[in-house]
N, C-alpha and C positions, 0 to 999 in steps of 0.2 A: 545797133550793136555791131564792134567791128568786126574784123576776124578772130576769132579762137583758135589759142594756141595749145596744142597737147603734148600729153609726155603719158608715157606709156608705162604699166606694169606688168611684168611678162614671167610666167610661173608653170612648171610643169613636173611633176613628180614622176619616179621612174616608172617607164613605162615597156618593158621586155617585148611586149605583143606589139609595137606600133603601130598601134591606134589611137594613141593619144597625140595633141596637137604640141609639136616641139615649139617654143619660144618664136623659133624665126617662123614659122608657120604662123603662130598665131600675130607676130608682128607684118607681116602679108596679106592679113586679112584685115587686121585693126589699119594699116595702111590707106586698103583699098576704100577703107569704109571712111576714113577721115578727107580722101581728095573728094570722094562723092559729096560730102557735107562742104567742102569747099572750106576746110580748115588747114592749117599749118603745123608741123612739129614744130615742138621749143628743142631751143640747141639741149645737149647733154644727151647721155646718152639711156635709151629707156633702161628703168629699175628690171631688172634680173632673177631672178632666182632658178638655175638649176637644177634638178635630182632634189628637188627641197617640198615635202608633205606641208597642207595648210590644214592638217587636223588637230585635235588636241594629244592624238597618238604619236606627234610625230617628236623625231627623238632631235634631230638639226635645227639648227636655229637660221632661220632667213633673215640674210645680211640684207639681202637690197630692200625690204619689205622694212625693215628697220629702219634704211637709211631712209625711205621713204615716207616713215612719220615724222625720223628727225627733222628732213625737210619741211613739211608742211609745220613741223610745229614752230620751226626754226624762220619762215616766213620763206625760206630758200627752194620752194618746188617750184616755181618760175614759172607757171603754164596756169591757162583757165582751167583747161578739162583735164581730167585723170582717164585714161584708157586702160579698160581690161578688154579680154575677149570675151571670159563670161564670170557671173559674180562669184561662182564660188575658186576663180584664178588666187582671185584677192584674199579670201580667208574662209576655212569650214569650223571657224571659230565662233559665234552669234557675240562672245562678247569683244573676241578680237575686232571685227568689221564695224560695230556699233563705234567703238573709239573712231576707230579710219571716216566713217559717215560722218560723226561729230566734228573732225576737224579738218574735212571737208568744208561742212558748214560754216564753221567760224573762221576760215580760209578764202570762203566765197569762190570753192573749186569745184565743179560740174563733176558729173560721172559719167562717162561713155561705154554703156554693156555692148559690145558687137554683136555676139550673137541674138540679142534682144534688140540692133537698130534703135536702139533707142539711148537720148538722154537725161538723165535724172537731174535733180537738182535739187539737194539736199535740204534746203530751208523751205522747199511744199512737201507738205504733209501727205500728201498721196505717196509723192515719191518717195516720201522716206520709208513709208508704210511698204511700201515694193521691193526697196530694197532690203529691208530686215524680216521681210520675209522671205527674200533670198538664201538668207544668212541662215534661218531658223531651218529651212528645207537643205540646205547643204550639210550642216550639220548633224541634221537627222539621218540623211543618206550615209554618210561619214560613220557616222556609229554603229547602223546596219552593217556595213560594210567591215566593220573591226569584228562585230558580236558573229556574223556570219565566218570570218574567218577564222575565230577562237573555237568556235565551235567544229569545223574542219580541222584544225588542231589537235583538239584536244579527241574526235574522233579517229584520226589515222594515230596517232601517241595509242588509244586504247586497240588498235588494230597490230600494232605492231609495227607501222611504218617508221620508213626513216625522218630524221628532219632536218635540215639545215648539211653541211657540211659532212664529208664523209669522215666519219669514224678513224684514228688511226687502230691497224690490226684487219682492215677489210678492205677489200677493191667491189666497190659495184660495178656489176656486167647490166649494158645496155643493148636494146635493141640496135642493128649498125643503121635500119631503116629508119624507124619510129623515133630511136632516141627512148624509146620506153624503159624505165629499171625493170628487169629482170629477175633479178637477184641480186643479194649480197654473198660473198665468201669469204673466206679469211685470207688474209695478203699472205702469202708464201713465206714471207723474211719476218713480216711483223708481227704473228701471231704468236712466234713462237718469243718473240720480246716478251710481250705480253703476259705468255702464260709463265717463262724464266723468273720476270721480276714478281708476280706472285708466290710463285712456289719461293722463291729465295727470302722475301719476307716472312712469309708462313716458317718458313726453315729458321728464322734467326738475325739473318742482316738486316742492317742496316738500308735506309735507305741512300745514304749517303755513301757507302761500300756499292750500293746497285747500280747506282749512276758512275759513277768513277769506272769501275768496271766495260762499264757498255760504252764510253769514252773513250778507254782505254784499248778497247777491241774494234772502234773506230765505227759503231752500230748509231747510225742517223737518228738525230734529236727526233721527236715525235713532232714538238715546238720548238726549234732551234731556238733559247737564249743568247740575246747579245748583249754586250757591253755596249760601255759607255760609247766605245767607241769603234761599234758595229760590227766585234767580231765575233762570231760561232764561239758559246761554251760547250753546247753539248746538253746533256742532261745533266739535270740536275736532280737533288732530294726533291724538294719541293715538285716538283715533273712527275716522280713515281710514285708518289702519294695522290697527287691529284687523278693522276692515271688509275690508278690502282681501286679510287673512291668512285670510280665512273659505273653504274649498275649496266649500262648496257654491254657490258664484258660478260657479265653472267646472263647474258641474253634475254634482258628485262628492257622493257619503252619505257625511261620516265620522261613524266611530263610538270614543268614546272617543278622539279625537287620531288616528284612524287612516284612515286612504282605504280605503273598504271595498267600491267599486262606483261605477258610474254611478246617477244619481238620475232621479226622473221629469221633474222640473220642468227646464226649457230654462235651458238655461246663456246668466248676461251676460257673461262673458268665457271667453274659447276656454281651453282646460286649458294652452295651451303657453304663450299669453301669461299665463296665471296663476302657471307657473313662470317665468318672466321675471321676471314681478312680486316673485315669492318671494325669489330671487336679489339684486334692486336693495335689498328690504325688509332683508334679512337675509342679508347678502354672509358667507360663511362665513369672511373674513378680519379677520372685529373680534368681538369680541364684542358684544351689543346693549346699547348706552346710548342714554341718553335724553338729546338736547341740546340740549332746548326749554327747560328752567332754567340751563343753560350760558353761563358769565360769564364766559369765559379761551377763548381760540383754541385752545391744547393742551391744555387740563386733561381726564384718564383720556386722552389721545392720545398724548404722547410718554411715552416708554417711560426707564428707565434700563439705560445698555447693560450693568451691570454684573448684576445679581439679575432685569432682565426687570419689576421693578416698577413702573407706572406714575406718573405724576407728577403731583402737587398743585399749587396755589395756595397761599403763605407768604408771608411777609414776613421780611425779613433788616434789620440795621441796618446803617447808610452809615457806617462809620467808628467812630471813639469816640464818648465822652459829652462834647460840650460843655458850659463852663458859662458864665456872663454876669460883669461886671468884677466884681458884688458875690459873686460865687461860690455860684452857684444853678443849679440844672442846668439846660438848655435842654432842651425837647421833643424825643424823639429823632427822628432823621431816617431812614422806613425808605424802603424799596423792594419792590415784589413779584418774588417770584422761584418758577419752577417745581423742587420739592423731592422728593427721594425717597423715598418712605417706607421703604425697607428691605424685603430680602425675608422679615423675619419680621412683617409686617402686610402685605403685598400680594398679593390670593389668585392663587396660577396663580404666584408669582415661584420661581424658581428655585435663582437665584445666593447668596453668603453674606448671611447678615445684617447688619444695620446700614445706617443712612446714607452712602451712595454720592457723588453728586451733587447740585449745586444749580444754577442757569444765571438770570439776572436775565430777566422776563416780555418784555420786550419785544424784547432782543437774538435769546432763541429763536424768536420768532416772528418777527423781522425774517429770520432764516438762512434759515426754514422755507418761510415764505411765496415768499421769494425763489430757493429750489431748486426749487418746487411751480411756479409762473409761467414758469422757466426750462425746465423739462419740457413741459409745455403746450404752448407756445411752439416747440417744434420738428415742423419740417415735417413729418415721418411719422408723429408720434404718435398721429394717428385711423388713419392706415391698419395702424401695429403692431396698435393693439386691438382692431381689425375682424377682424385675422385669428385674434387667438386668441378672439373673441366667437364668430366660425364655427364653431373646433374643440369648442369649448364647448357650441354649436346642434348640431352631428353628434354628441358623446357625450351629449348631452341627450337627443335624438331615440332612440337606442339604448338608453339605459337605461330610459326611456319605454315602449320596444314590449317589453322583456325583462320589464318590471313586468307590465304588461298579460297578458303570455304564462304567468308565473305563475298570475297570476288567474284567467286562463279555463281551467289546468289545475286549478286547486284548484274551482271551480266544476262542472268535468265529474266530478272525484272526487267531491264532494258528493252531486252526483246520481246518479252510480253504484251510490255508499255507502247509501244512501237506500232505492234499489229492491232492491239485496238486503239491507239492515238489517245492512252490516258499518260498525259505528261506529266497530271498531275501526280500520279502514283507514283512514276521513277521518283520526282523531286525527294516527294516526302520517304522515301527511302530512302535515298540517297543520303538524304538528313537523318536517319537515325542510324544509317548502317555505318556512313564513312568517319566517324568518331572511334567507332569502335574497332576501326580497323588502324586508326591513329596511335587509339590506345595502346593495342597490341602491339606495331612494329614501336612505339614508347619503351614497351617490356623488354622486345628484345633485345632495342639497344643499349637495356641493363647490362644483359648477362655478360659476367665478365668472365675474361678466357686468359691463362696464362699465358703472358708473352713467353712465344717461339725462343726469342733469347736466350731468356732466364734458362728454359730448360734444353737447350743446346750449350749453354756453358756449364751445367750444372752435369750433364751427362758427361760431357767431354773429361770433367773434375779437374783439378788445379788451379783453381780460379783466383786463388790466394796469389800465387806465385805471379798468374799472368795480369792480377789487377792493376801493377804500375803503367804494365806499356798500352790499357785499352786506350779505346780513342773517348774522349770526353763525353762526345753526345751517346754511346755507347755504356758509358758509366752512370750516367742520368738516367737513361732509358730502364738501365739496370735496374737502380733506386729506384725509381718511379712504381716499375713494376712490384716490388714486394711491399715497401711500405714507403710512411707518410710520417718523416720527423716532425715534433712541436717540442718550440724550445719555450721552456716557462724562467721566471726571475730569477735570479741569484737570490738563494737562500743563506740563511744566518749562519754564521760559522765560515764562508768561504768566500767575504769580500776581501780583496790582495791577495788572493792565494794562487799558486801557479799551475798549470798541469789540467786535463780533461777531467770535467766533473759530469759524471755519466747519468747522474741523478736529474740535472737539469733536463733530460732528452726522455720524454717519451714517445712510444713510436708506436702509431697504429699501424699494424700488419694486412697486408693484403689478404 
């Protein structure tokens, strides 16, 4: 046999402690161990990988480990022997590395483990056997290693720790020796952002008046937005909604989308006005749209009465096709009109399919507007939704302490569990109680709470006079909040007739 020639694959994942073997490290030792063997490198330079995981956790995709099968499959890896330093460099994948083995083998390409001194050779069966048991044991380590960190996880999340990145609204204090956290406090400047654009939604605004504002006062992006072309917007709506939907402001750990505990760090808004908030944010009687691009009063708001499908923006033509004396047709004449798309395109629609209704843009919105202003407008209608805001506050308050009461029994189980090492009892607890604690916070993000708006415009009074100059997503929001237009067919008697036909419109009331 002549001399063999190698090429190297060289992989290391981040590693903050270092103690793990950096690339050039470990091509120093696969070096040292090839002149001892009295082999030779093949030209090109060894496969790479960087800051790059070989689990099946891992979120990066490894380019030179790629290129590396391209080659061998491509006949292009130019070398007898493949060099790692150790097997699981190459993959903690068992089904990843079985493919790399396999064409190997049909490559007629050797394996060189460093650390192991040893070379494989994929077409004897021992070897192969060695090596995919490599594979199976890295693997296994690999999964340990995730399930043990999930579990550190999702243990400091239930303690109240922090996790990942600081918070905006807080400054952690470290130890100046240890580097130990300390504590959390609240940032001097940013708390009171924080707790501003709560109270200001709770109050009424917009979030799109929140942001503007705090732009306008020159108050640092949380997430500076940029454009296309990289410059600082500022806040945005969307920035104080998401802000505003974050439970660790009310001084809750969640973990995975979940409320898993009180946290260390001092809560900017109190947990009940944070369900308030939640409530106004995300009223359980609409779905969430976004109607900061919103260019039509109704569009996704009214409803068709017939399939339940929502209503578009269209254009209809006025009549026939005119032509000019010399007989040429004239530009046609349209109109916008709110359209149905049928329940076979409208998700959530019920009814049959096909094209239902159509209603011209400004008649629906003149009916709508004007049953919305006529509602308002009467005497009791803050003190009706006071009272059912009350009953909504008392089953809120209830479902609240029933959550809680959960918690601090699955906590006492825990700890119970613990001290005599019955794991099995947490689990099965765990399974009959965290359902029921699903259910409930389910409930409560029924209860529905009068938008702040409504009754900031409705106390202010004048709402008639000031409704031409609001601002659009302000007049939606409006709507939204009291009722739910459904436009049904053109009935007999009123096809070619001109003017708002109010009969067509009924409206489920808030």
């Amino acid at each position: 046999m002549g001399t063999l020639s190698v090429r190297e694959y060289l992989r290391v994942s981040r590693d903050r402690s270092g103690e793990g073997k950096s690339p050039d490290q470990q091509h120093d030792e696969n070096l040292a161990a090839i002149m001892r063997q009295g082999w030779v490198l093949a030209l090109g330079e060894p496969y790479r990988d960087t800051d790059r995981s070989a689990s099946r956790y891992a979120k990066k995709q490894r380019e030179d480990f790629k290129r590396l099968i391209d080659d061998l499959e491509s006949g292009d890896f130019g070398a007898d022997v493949l060099a790692i330093w150790e097997s699981s460099r190459g993959s903690r994948r068992v089904g990843e590395w079985v493919d790399l083995v396999d064409l190997c083998k049909e490559r007629k390409v050797q394996i060189w483990v460093t650390t192991h001194g040893r070379l494989y050779d994929p077409k004897n069966a021992r070897d192969r056997r060695s090596l995919l048991e490599d594979a199976v044991d890295a693997e296994y380590e690999s999964d340990k290693t995730s399930e043990r960190l999930l579990r550190s996880v999702r243990a400091a999340a239930e303690r109240g720790a922090p996790h990942g990145k600081n918070l905006y609204g807080y400054v952690r204090v470290y130890d100046p020796q240890t580097r130990r956290l300390l504590r959390i406090e609240e940032h001097p400047e940013q708390a009171a952002v924080v707790r501003e654009a709560a109270r200001r939604i709770l109050g009424g605004d917009s979030f799109r008046a929140v942001a503007r504002d705090l732009n306008t006062r020159g108050v640092p992006a949380r997430r500076p937005s940029r454009t296309e072309h990289r410059s600082e917007i500022g806040w945005t709506a969307p920035a104080i909604k998401q802000m505003l939907s974050t439970a660790s402001y009310a001084g809750k750990r969640e973990h995975k989308g979940e409320i898993v505990g009180d946290a260390v760090w001092p809560a900017l808004v109190g947990f009940g006005e944070w369900q308030k908030l939640q409530a106004v944010m995300y009223p359980a009687s609409r779905r969430r749209t976004n109607d900061w691009p919103a260019k039509h009063l109704l569009a996704g708001i009214a409803i068709c009465a017939v399939c339940g499908g929502r209503l578009h923006v269209g254009r209809q033509s006025a009549g026939k096709r005119k032509f000019d004396a010399d007989g040429h047709p004239l530009p046609r004449v349209t109109y916008k009109t709110y359209v149905c798309d049928g329940a076979s395109k409208a998700p959530g629609a019920s009814g049959p399919a096909g094209f239902h209704v159509s209603m011209r843009e400004e008649l629906l919105d003149e009916i709508v507007v004007e049953l919305l202003l006529e509602r308002l407008e009467r005497p009791d209608f803050l003190a009706l939704s006071e009272d059912e805001d009350d009953k909504a506050d008392v089953e809120r308050e209830a479902l609240m302490a029933e959550i809680r009461g959960y918690e601090e029994y699955l906590e006492n189980v825990r700890a119970q569990g613990a001290v005599q090492m019955r794991f099995d009892l947490i689990t099965d607890q765990e399974a009959r109680v965290l359902p029921q604690i699903e259910a409930a916070r389910a409930r409560l993000g029924k209860l529905s709470t009068l938008d702040p708006l409504v009754t900031r415009l409705v106390s202010e009074g004048g709402l008639r006079d000031r409704w031409p100059d609001m601002e659009l997503q302000d007049k939606r929001r409006l709507i939204r909040a009291v009722l739910t237009p459904m436009v049904k067919p053109i009935g007999r008697g009123w096809r070619g007739k001109q003017g708002p036909n109010r009969d067509r419109v009924v409206v489920a009331w808030r």
